[in-house]
N, C-alpha and C positions, 0 to 999 in steps of 0.2 A: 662764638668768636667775639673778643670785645674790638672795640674802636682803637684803633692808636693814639697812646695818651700825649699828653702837652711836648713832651719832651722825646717822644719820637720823631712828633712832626717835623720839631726844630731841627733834629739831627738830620732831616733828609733835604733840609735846603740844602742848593748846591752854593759853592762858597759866591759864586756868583753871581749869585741871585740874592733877591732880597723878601721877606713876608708877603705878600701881595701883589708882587709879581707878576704879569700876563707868565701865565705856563707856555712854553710853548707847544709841547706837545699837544695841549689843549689848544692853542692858540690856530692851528694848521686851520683845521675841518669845523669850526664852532658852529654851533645847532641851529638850527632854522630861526630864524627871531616867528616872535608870537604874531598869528595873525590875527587878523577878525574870526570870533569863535565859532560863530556861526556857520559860517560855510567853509571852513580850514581843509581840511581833510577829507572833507566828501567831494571839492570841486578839483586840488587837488589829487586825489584820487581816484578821477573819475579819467583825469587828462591823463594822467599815468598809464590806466586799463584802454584807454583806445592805442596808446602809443604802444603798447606791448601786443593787442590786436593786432595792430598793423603789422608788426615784424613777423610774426607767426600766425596767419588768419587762418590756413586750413584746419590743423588739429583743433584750435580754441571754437572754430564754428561747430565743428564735427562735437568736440564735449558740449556746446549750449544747446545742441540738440539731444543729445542724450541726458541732461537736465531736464529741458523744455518735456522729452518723454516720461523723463521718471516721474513729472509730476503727473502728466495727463492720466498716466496709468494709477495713480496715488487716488487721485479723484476716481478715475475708473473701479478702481477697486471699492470704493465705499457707495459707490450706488451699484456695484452687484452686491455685497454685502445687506443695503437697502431693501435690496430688491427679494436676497433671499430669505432676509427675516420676514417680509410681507407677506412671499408667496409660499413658503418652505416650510419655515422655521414653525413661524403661529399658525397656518394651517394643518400643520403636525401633531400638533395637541390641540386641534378642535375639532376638524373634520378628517385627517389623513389625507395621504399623498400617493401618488403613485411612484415608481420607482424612477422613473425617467426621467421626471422630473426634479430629483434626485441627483441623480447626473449630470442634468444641466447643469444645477447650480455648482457641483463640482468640475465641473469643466471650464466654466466660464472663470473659478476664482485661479483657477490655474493656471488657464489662459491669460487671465491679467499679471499674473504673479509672475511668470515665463516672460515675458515681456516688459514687466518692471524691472527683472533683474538684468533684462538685456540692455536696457537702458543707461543701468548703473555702471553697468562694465564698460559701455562706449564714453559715459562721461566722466570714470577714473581715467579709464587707459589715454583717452585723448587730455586728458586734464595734465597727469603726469608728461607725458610728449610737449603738450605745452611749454610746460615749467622748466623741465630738461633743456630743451631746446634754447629757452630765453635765458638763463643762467649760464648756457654756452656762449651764446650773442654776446650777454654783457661781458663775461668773463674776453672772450676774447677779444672783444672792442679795449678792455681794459690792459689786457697786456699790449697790443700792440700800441696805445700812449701810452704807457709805461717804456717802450723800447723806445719810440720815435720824439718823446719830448726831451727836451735839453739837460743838459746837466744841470745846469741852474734849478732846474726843476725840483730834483733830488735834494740839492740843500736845500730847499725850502719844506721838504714835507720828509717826518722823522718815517724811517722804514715799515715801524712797525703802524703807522696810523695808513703806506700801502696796502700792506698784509691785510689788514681788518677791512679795507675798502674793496680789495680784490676776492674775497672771501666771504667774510662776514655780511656786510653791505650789499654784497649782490647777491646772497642766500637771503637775505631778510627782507629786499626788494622785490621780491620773486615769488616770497612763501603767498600772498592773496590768491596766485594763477587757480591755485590745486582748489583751493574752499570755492573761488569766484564760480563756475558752473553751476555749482551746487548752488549757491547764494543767486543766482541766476533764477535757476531750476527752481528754489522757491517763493523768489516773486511771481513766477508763472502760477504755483501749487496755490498763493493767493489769492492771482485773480481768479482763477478755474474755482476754487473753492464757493469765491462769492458767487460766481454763477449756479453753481450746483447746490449751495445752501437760499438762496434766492427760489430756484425752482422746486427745491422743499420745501419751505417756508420761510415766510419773508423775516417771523420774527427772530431767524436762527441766523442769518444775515446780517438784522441788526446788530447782532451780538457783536457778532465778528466784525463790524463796520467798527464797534467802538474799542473792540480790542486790536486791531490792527496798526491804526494809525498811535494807540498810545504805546506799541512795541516801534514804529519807525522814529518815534522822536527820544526815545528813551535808548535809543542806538545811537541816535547824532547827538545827543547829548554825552552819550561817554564816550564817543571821537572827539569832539572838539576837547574832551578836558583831560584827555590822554595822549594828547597830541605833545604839549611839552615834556611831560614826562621819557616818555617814550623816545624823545628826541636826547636828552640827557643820559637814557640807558646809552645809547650808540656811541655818543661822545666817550663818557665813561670807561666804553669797552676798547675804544681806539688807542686810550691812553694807557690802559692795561696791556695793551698789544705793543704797545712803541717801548713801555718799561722792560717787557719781558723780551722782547728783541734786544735790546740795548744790552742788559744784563748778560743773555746767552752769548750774544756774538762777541761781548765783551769779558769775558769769561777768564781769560787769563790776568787780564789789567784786574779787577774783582779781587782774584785769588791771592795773585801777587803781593798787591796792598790789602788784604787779609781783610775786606771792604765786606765780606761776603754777607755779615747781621745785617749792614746799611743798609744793604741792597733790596736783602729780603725783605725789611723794613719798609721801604721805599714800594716795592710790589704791594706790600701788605695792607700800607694806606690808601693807594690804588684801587685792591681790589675790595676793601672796605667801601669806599665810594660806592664804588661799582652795585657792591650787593645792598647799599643805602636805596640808592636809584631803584635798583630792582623789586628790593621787598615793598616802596613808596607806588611803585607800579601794577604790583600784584596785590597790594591792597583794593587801588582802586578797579583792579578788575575782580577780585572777590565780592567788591559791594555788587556790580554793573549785573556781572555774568550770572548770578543766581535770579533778577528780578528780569532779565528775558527771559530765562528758564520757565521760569514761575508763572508767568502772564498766560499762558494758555494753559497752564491747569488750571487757573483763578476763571479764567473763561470757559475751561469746560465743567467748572459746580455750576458756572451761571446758565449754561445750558440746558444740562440735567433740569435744574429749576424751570425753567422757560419750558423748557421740552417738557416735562412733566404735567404741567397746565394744560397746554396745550391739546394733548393727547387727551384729559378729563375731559377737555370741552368739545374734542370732537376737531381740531385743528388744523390736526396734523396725525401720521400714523405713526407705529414705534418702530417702524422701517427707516423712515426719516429722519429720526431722532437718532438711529443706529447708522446712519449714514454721517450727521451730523456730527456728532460724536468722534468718529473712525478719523473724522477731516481734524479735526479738533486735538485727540491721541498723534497722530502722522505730525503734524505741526510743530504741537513743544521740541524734540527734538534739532530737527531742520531750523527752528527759529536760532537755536544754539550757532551753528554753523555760521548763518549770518552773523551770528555779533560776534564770533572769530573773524569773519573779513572786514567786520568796522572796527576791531581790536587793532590785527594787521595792517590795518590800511594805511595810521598814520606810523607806523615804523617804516611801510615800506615808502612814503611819501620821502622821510628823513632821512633813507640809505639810499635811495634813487637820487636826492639832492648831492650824498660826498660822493656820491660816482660819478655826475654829471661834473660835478668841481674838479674830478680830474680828470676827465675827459677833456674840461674846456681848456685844459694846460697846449699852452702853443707846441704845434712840432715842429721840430727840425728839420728843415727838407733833407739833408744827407740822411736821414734813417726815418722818414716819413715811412710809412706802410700803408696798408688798401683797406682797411678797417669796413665794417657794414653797415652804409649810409645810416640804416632806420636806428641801429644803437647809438646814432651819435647826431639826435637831431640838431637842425640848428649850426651845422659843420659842412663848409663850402668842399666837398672833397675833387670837386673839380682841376683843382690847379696841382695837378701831375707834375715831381719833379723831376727833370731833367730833358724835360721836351726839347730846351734849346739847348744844345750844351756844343763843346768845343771837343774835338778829339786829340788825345795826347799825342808828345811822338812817339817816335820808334827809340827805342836804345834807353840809354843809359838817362835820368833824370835829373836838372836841376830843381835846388830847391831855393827859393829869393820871400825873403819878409821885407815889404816897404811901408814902415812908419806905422807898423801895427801896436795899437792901442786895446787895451782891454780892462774891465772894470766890475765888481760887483759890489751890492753893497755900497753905493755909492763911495767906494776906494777903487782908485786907478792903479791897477797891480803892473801893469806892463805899459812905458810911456814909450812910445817910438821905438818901437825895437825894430833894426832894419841888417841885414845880414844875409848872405846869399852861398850856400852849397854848390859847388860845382857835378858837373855828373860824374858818379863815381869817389869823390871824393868823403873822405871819414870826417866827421867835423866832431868835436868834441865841446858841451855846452857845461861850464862849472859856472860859479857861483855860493856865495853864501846862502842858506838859510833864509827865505822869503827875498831871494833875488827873484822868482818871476820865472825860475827855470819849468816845474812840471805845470805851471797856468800854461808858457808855450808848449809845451809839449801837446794840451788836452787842446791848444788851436788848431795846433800840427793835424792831431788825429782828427779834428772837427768832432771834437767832443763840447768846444763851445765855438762862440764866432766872436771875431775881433769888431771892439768898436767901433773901430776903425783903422784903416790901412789895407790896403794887400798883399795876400799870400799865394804865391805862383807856383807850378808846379809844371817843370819843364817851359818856362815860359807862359804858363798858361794863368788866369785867374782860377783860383781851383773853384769860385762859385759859378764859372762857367762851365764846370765840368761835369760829366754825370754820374752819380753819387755812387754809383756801385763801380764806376772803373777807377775814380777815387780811392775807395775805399780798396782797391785790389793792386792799384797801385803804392796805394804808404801802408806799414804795417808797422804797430805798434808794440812794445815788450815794456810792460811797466815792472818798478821796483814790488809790488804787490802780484807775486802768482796768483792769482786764481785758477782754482785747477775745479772741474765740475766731479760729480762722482759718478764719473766712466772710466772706459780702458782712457788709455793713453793715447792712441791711436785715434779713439772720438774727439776725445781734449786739443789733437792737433788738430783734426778737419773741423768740427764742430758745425759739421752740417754743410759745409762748404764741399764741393767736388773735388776730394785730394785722395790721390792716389794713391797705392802703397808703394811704389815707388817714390814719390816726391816725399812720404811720410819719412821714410829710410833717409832719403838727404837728407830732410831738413833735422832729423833727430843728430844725424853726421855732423852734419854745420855746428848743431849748440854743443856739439862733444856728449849729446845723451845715450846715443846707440849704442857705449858700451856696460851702462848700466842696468838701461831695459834691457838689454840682453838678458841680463843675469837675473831678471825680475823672473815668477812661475809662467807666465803665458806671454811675456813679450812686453811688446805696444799693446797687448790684449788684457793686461792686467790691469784691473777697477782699482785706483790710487784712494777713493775714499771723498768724503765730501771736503772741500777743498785741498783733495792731497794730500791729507793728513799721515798714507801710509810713504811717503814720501819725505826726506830731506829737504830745509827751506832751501839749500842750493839744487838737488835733484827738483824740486818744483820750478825753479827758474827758470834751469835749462830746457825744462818740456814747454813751459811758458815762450822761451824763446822760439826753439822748435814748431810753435804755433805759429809765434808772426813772422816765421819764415818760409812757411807753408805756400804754398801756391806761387814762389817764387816773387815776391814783391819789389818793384823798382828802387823804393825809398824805404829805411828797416830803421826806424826809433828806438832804441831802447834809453829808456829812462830808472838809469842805477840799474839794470833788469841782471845783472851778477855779481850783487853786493854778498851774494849770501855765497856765492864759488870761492873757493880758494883763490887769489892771485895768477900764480901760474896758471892755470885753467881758464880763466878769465882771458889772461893774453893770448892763449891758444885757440881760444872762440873768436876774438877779433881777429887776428890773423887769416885763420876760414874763410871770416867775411869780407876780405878786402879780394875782391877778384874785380875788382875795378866797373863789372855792371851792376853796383850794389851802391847808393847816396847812400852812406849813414848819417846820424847825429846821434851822437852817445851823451847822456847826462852821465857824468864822471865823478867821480869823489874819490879815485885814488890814482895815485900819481902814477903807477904803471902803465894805467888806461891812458891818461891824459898822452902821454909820451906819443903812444903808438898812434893818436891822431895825426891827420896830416896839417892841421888849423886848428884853434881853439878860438871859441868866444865866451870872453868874459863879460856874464851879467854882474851888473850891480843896482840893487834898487830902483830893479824893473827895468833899467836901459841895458845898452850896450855900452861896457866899457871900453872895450878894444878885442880886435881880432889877429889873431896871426898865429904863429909856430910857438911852439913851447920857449924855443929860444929866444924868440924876438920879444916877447911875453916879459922876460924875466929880467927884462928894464925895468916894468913897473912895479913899483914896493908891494902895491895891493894885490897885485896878481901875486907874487912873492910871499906874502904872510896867510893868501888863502893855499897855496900848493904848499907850505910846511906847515898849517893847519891838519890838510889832508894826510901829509906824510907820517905826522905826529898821530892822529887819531887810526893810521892803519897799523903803525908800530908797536903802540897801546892792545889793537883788534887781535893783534897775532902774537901781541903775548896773553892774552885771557884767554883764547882758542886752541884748541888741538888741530887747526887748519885742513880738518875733512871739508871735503865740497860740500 
């Protein structure tokens, strides 16, 4: 695959942007800055392996023990080996044996063998348990900030650099668990070795004294200079991840504008970075990985030599040497292993870092959740929302905004917005185009929190209130169905305790019950991932049917039956006027507006004025937005066949 050349690049600026640019998508999660090389990555991951101890101590103890055994049995094995060349083997061809003895020697190497592999098995099976387990911790620590941080949060970090954090980053954060035993198990096979080559002979000791420490520093040497690298595969992959998100879910915009070469284009250079990083990466573990390989074959010719002398001069036996040796063979391997967990150890340093980054994203106390202290160190999870809270009343709900303020971006979208719903009463919210209408709505639902001002609910301050009778009392129906890919009957409860009675109303209410009917299984029918086997007006009304579920005091919809026919649309508001029902309808056709019993006009972010359609239509600007609305619904129903 070649590079993409000068003039592809060019083409995938967005017009927006300019050469040089901070990316954003790069810009979210950027890579650990460089530390001091020397101790990066080992002190680092060293802090990392107690803190993943800590969350799961009994399996990880249970594998360092079956480490800690395979080695002792590893050493075990090569002084009965020792022993049988000494007493067996060269007695065999110089004086004979008896048969017993024989035996022994075969029993004891079986016995070590039976026991070595018993070893292996508790320090896979608890190794894996490990790892499982703590990819569960994080993943689930991850989703639940993922639900409970603010929506501000979401604009700030592109979809697809979640996806790779949630995924990616806590599988590569994770991967050291499974080798770490092992890697364990063979600093133990170390020091047991020197003991055991000590007590055969010192000079077979020294050997290994000089080969040993120059395998630890030739391991920290290709951590610390793999430690950036490694950190730019990650980055790399996140932005590969947020293009290919973009692209998919953007799919139709793509096709439409016949974008589709751009695009791919745009992945292409992406994923050319990507494989730049990687091939620059697996070079330098091609030079690393063959010369720890290598170091204890280079250590076992120097043996043989040594051991060779030796034995002329009387030194040492050739039991010894075959003990030596056996410790020496067993070793190259296992040394392998290690400089996998010092290869790993700085990715999973760098993918523990963008999880912890969005871990440390602030929650919302309305959808805070109970996450698992030890996955989220450094996180006061003490302060419990709603310990103090007010209780609503009984009946029907007001709903009052005073002098609510809200801002992002340093732009103030909503200046003083103040306006009060009566109980039961249908309020209808219009406005132009970046009036400030769906910013209130996402206050309404506490999807954000106002800079300032308050918003009351039945009288109440709703950050008095407790967040789940909150949330059971306003229910929200946005212009965007999202529909998951379950029956329909799931897509209304969605995990909430909704009855198939209340499901049957509330489908009644959005006027859906007579098309599910006609679906093959009912409310039981899988609509497809986002409802795709669905109409965008059949999605609405299930949408609807949702946030009317559980009977909710105060019912939002926001444009939520743009995509219904008219008629159908007047016949769902109608439904919902039974007077223990506050709505606020965000409107854009003038049928709707009617059937309110008050409207409030936003304009650039305030309140223009409140009242009756009638009273309304003294002002020119309310006047030129309602035959806006009439003109653009006139237009809508002559380019449509007017199906729901």
């Amino acid at each position: 695959m070649s590079a993409p050349t000068h003039a592809q690049s060019d083409e995938l600026v967005p017009e927006d942007e300019t050469p040089g640019a901070p990316d954003p998508l790069e810009a979210v999660n950027p890579p650990l800055e460089s530390a001091d090389e020397s101790a990066l990555s080992i002190s680092l991951g060293a802090k990392l392996i107690v803190r993943f101890v800590r969350m799961h101590p009994g399996p990880f103890v249970l594998s360092i023990v079956g480490g800690v055994g395979w080695a002792a049995m590893i050493v075990a094995a090569s002084i009965v080996l020792g022993r049988v060349t000494d007493e067996v083997i060269e007695p065999a061809f110089s004086t004979g044996i008896d048969g017993g003895t024989v035996w022994w020697a075969v029993g004891a190497l079986v016995a070590v063998g039976a026991l070595r592999g018993l070893a292996v098995v508790v320090r896979r099976w608890f190794g894996s348990v490990t790892e499982a387990r703590m990819q569960r911790s994080l993943r689930s620590a991850v989703a639940d900030r993922l639900l409970s941080m603010p929506m501000g949060s979401y604009r700030n970090r592109p979809t697809g650099q979640l996806l790779a954090t949630s995924d990616v980053d806590v599988t590569t954060a994770t991967q050291m668990l499974m080798p770490l035993p092992f890697s364990l198990g063979v600093i133990a096979l170390v020091v047991f070795s020197l003991a055991s080559l000590w007590s055969a002979d010192p000079w077979f000791a020294l050997v290994a004294v000089l080969l040993f420490p120059t395998l630890a520093w030739l391991s920290r040497y290709y951590t610390t200079k793999v430690h950036e690298p490694a950190a730019r595969v990650q980055q790399k992959l996140g932005r590969v991840s947020a293009i290919a998100h973009e692209s998919f879910d953007g799919a139709m915009v793509v096709k439409t504008l016949a974008r589709e070469e751009a695009e791919s284009d745009r992945f292409d250079a992406a994923s050319w970075d990507l494989a730049q990083e990687r091939i620059g990466l697996a070079r330098m573990t091609s030079i690393f990985e063959p010369l720890i390989i290598m170091l204890p074959n280079l250590g076992m010719v120097t043996l043989l030599l040594v051991g060779a002398a030796r034995i002329e001069s009387g030194g040492t036996t050739i039991g010894d040497l075959v003990q030596a040796v056996a410790l020496f063979g067993w070793l190259a391997f296992p040394m392998r292993i290690v400089g996998f967990l010092f290869q790993s150890m700085p990715r999973a340093v760098v993918s523990i870092a963008r999880v912890d980054d969005l871990l440390a994203e602030p929650e919302d106390p309305a959808y805070a959740t109970t996450p698992d202290p030890a996955a989220t160190p450094g996180t006061d999870h003490s302060d419990t929302p709603g310990t103090v809270t007010t209780p609503l009343p009984e009946g029907p709900l007001s709903l009052e905004l005073d002098d609510v303020r809200f801002g992002f971006g340093g732009t103030e979208v909503l200046r003083g917005v103040s306006f009060a719903a009566r109980p039961g009463e249908v309020l209808a919210l219009v406005g132009s185009t970046g009036s400030g209408k769906s910013t209130l709505v996402n206050l309404l639902a506490h999807l954000d929190r106002p800079t300032s001002g308050t918003i009351r609910l039945g009288g109440v301050d709703t950050d008095e209130l407790d967040p789940d009778e909150l949330r059971s009392a306003i229910s929200v129906a946005f212009q965007e169905s999202y529909l998951f890919a379950r029956s329909i009957a799931d897509n209304i409860a969605l995990g909430r305790q909704v009855s198939e009675e209340e499901t049957e109303r509330a489908l009644k209410r959005s006027l859906a019950k007579g098309f599910v009917e006609e679906l093959p299984d009912g409310s039981g029918t899988v609509v497809g991932e986002r409802g795709v086997t669905l109409s965008g007006g059949q999605r609405q009304r299930v949408a609807l049917a949702r946030a009317l579920a559980g009977s909710p005091r105060v019912v939002i919809a926001d444009d939520a039956t743009s995509a219904v026919d008219p008629v159908v649309e007047s016949q769902i508001l109608e439904t919902l006027r039974d007077g223990d029902t506050t709505m606020l309808v965000v409107a854009h056709r003038l049928s709707t507006i009617t059937l309110a019993d008050r409207i409030v006009h936003m304009r650039d972010g305030r309140v223009r004025a409140v009242g009756t359609h009638r009273e309304l239509l003294d002002d020119p600007d309310y006047v030129a937005l309602v035959t806006a609305y009439e003109r653009d619904e006139l237009l809508a129903s002559a380019g449509e066949d007017g199906s729901p």
